[in-house]
C-alpha positions in Angstrom: -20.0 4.3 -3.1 -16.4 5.4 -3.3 -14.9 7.8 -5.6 -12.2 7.0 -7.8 -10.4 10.2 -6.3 -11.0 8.9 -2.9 -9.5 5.4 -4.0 -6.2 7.1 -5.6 -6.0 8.9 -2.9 -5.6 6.0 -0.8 -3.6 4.6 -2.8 -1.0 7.5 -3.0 -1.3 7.7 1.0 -0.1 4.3 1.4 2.8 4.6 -1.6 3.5 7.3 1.2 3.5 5.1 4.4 5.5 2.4 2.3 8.2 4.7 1.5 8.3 6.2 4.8 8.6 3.0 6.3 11.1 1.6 4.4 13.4 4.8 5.0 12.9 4.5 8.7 13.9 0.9 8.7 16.5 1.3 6.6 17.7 3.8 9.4 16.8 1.2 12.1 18.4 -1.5 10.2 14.8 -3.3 11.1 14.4 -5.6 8.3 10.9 -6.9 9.3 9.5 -2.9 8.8 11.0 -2.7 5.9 9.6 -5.7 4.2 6.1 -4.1 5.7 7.2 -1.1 3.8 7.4 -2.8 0.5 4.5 -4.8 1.0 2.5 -1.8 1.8 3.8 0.6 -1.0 2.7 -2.2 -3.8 -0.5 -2.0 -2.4 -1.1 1.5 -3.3 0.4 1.2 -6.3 -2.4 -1.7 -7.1 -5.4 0.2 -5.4 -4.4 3.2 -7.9 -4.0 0.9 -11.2 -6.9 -1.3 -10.6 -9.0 1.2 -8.6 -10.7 -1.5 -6.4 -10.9 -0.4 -2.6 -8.8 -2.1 0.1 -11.8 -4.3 1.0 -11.6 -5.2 -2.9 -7.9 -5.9 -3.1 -8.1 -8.2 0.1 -10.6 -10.0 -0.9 -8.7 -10.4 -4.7 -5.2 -11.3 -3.1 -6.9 -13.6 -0.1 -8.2 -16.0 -3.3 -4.6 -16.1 -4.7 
């Protein structure tokens, strides 16, 4: 079983990633790694409000 402190803090480490990638490809001008960026900073952000696992939110968003 997983923790609610282990989910937010997977959550907050990819909010982290996201933002990091978005800087570096606004650096790169790579528009394809930024979008990833994005993408993977709203992720955390829904793993922390929703507190649902990755395996959890993929499932969720795959049935969208």
């Amino acid at each position: 079983m997983v923790t609610m402190n282990a989910i937010e803090e997977n959550g907050n480490l990819h909010k982290m990633n996201g933002a990091l990638k978005q800087k570096f490809a606004s650096l790169t001008e790579d528009d394809k790694l930024y979008q990833e960026g994005i993408q993977q900073e709203e992720f955390g952000k829904l793993q922390i409000r929703y507190g649902k696992t990755e395996e959890q939110l993929d499932m969720i968003i795959a049935t969208l």
